[in-house]
Chimera marker file (.cmm) of the C-alpha trace (Angstrom):
<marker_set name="trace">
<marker id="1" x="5.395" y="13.111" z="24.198" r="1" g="1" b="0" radius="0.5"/>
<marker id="2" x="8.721" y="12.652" z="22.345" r="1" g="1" b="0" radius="0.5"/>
<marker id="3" x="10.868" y="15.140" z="24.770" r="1" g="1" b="0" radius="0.5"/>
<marker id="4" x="13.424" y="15.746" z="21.536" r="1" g="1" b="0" radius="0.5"/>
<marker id="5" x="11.114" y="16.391" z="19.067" r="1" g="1" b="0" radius="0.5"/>
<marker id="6" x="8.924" y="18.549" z="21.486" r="1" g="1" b="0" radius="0.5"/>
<marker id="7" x="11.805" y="20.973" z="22.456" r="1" g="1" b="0" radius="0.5"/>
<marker id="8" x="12.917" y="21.499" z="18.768" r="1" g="1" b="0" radius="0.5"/>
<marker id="9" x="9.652" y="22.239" z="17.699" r="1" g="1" b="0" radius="0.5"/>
<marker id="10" x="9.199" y="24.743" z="20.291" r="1" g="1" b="0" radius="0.5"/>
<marker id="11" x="12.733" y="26.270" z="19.822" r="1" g="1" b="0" radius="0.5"/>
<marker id="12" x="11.622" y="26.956" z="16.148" r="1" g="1" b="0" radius="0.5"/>
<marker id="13" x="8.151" y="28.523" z="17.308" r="1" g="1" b="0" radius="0.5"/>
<marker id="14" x="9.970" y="30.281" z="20.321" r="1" g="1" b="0" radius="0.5"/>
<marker id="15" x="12.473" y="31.479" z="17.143" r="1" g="1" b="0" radius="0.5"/>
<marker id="16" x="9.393" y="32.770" z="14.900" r="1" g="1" b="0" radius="0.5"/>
<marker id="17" x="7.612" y="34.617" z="17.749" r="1" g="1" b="0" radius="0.5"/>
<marker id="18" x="4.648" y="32.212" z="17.513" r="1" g="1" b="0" radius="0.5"/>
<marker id="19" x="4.637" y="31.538" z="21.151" r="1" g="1" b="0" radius="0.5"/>
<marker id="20" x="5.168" y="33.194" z="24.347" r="1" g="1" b="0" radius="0.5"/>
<marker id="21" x="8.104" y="31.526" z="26.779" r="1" g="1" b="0" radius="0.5"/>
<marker id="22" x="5.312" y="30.046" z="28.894" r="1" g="1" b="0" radius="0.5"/>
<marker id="23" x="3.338" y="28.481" z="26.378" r="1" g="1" b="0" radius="0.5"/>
<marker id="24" x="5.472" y="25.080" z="26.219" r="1" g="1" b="0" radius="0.5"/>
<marker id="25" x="5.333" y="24.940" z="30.275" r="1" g="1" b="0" radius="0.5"/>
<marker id="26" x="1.693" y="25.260" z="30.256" r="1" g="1" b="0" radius="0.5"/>
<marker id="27" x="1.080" y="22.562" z="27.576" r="1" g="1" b="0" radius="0.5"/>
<marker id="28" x="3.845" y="20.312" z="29.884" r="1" g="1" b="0" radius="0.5"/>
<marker id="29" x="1.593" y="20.771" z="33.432" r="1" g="1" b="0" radius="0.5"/>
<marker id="30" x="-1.901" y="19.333" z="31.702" r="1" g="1" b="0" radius="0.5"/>
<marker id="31" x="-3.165" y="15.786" z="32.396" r="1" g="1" b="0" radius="0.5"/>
<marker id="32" x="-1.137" y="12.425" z="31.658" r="1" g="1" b="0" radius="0.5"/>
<marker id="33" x="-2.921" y="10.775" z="28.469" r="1" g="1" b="0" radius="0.5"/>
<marker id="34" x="-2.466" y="7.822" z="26.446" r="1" g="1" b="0" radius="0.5"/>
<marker id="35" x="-2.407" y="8.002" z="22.624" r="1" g="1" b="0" radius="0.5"/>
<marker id="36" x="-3.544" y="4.510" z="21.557" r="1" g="1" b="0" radius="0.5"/>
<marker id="37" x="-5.852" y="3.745" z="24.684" r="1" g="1" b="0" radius="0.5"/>
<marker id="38" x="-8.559" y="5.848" z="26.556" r="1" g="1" b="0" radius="0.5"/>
<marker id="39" x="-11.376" y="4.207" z="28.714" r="1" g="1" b="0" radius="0.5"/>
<marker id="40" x="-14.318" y="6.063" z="26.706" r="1" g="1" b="0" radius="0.5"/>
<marker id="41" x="-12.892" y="4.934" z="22.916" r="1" g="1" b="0" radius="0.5"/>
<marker id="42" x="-11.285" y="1.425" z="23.454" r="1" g="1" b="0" radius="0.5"/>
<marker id="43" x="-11.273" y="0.699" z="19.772" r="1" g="1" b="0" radius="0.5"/>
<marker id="44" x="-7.932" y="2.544" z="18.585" r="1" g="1" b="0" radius="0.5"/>
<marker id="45" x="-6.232" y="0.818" z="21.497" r="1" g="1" b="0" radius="0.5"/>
<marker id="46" x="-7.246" y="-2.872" z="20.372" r="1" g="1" b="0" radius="0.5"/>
<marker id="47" x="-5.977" y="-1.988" z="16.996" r="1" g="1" b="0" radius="0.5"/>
<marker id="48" x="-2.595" y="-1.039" z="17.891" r="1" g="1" b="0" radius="0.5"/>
<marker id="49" x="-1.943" y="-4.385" z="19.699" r="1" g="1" b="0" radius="0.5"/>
<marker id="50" x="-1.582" y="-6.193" z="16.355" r="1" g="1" b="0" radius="0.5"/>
<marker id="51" x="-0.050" y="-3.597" z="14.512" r="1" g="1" b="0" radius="0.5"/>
<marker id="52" x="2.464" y="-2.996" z="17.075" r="1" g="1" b="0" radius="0.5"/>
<marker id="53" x="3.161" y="-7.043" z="17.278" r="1" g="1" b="0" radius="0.5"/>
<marker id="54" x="3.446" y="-6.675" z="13.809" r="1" g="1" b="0" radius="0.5"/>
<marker id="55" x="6.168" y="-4.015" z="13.509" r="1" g="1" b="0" radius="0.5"/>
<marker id="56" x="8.430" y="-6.102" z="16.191" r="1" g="1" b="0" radius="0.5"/>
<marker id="57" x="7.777" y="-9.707" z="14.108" r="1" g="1" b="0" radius="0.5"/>
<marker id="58" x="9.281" y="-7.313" z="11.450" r="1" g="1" b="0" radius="0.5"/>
<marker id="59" x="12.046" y="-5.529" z="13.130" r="1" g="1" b="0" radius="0.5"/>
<marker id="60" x="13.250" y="-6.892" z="16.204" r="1" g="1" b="0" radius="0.5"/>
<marker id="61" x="12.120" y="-10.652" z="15.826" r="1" g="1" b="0" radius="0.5"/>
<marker id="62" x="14.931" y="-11.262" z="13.286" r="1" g="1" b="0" radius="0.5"/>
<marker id="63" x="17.099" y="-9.296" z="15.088" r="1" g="1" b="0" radius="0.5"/>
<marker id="64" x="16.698" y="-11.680" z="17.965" r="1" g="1" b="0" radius="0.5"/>
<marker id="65" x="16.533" y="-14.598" z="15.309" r="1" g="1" b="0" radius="0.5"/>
<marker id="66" x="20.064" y="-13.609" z="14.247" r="1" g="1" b="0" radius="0.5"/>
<marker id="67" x="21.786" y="-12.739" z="17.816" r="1" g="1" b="0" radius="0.5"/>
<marker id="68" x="20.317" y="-16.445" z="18.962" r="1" g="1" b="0" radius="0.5"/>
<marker id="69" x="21.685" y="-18.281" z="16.246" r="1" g="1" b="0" radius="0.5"/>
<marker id="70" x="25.260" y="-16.366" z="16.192" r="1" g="1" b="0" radius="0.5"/>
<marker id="71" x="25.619" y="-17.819" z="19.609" r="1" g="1" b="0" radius="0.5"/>
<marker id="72" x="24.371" y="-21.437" z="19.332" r="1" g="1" b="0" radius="0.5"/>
<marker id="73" x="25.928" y="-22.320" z="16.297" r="1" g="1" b="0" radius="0.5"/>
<marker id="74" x="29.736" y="-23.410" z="16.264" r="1" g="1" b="0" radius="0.5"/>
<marker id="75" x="32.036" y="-20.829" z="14.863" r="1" g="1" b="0" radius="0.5"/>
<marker id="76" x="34.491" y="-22.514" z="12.162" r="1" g="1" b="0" radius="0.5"/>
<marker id="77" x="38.228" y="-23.306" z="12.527" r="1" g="1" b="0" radius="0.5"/>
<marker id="78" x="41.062" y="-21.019" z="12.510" r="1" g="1" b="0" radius="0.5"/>
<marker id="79" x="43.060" y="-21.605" z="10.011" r="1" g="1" b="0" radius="0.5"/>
<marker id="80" x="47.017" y="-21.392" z="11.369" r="1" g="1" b="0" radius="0.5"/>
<marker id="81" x="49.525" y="-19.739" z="9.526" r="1" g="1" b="0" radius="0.5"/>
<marker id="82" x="52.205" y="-22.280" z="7.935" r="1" g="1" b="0" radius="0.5"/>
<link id1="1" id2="2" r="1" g="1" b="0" radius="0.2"/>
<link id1="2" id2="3" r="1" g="1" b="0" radius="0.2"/>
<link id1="3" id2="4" r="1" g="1" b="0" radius="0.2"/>
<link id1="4" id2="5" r="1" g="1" b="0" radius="0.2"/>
<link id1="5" id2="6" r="1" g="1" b="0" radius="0.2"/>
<link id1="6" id2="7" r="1" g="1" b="0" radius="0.2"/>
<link id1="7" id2="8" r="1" g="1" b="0" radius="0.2"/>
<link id1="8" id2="9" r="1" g="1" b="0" radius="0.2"/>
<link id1="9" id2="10" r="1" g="1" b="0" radius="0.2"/>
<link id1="10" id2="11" r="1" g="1" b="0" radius="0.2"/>
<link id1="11" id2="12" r="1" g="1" b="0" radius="0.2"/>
<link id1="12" id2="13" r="1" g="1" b="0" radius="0.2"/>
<link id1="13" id2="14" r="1" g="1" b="0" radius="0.2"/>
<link id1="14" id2="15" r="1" g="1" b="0" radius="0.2"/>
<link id1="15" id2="16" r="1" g="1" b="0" radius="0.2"/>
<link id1="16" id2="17" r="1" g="1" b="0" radius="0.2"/>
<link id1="17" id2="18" r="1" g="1" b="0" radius="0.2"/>
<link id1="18" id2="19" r="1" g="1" b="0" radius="0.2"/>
<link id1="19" id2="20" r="1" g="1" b="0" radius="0.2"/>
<link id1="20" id2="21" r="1" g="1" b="0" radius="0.2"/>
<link id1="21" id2="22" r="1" g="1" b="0" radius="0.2"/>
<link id1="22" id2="23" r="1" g="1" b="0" radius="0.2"/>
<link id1="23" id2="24" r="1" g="1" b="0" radius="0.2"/>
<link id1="24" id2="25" r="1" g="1" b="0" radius="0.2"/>
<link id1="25" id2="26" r="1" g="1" b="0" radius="0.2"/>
<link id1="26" id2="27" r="1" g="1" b="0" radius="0.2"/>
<link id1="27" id2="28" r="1" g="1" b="0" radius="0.2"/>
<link id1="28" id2="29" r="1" g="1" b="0" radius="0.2"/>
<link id1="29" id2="30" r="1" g="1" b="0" radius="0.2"/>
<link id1="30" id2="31" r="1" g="1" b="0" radius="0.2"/>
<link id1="31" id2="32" r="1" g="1" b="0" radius="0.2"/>
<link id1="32" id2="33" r="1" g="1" b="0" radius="0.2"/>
<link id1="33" id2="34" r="1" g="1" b="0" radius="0.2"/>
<link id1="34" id2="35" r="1" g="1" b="0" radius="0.2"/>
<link id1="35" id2="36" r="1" g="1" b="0" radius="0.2"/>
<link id1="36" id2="37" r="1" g="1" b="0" radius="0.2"/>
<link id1="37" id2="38" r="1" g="1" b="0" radius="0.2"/>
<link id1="38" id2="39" r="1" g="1" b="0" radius="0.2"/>
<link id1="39" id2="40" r="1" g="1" b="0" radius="0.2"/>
<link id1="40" id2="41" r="1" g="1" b="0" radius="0.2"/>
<link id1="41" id2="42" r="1" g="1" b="0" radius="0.2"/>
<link id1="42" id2="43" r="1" g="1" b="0" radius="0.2"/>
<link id1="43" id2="44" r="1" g="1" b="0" radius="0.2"/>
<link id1="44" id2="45" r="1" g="1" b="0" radius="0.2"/>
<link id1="45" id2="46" r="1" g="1" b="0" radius="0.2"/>
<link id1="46" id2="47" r="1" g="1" b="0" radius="0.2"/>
<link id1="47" id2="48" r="1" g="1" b="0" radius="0.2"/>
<link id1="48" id2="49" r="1" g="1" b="0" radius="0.2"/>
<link id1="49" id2="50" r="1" g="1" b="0" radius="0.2"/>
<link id1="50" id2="51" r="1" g="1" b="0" radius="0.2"/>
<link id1="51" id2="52" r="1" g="1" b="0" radius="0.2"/>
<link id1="52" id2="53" r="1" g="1" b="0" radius="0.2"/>
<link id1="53" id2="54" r="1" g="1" b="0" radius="0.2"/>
<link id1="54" id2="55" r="1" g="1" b="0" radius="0.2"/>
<link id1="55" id2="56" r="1" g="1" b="0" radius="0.2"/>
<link id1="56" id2="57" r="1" g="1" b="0" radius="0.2"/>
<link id1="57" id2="58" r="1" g="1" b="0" radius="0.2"/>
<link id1="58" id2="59" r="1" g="1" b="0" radius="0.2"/>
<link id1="59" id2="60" r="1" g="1" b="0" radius="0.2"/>
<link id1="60" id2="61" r="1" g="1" b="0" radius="0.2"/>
<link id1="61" id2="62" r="1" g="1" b="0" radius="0.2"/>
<link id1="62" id2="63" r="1" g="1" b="0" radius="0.2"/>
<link id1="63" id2="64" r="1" g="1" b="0" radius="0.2"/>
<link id1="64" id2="65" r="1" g="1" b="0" radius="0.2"/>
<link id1="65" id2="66" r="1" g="1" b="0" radius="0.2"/>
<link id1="66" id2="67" r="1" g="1" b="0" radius="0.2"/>
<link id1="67" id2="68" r="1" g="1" b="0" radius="0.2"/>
<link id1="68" id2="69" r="1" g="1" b="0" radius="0.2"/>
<link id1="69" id2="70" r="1" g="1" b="0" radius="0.2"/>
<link id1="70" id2="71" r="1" g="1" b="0" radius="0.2"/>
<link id1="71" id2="72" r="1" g="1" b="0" radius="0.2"/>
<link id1="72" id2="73" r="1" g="1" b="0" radius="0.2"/>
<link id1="73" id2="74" r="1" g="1" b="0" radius="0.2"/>
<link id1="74" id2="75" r="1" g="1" b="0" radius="0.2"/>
<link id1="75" id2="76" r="1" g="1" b="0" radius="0.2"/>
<link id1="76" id2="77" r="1" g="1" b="0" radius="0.2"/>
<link id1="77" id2="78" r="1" g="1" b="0" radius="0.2"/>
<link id1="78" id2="79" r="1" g="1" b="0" radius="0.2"/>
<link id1="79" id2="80" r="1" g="1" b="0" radius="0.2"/>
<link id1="80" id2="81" r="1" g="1" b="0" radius="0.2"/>
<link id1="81" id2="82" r="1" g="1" b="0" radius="0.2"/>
</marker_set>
């Protein structure tokens, strides 16, 4: 559930008379699931692991990278005015 996304999309159906004002809290009060993992299909779960490693050795790994060596390497002189 992405709450932001969730409440515009049902603004715009509420908007369009698609849905009923009770619809969205119905759909909120159902069970607590897991999109990448469920106990009876383990497989989609043990994919994501390496794909999601992979997307942070992509985005925040040199991120990181950068912040770390911003603070262990010596900043240069500054020059004074003459």
């Amino acid at each position: 559930m992405h709450l932001a996304r969730d409440v515009a999309a049902v603004c715009q159906q509420l908007a369009r008379g698609r849905v009923a004002m009770r619809d969205p809290s119905e759909a909120l009060s159902g069970p607590i699931v897991f999109a990448a993992f469920a106990a009876d299909d383990p497989l989609p779960g043990i994919v994501d692991l390496p794909l999601t490693a992979w997307r942070a050795s992509r985005t925040r790994l040199p991120m990181a990278l950068a912040a770390l060596r911003a603070r262990t390497l010596p900043l240069p002189p500054i020059p004074r005015p003459r």
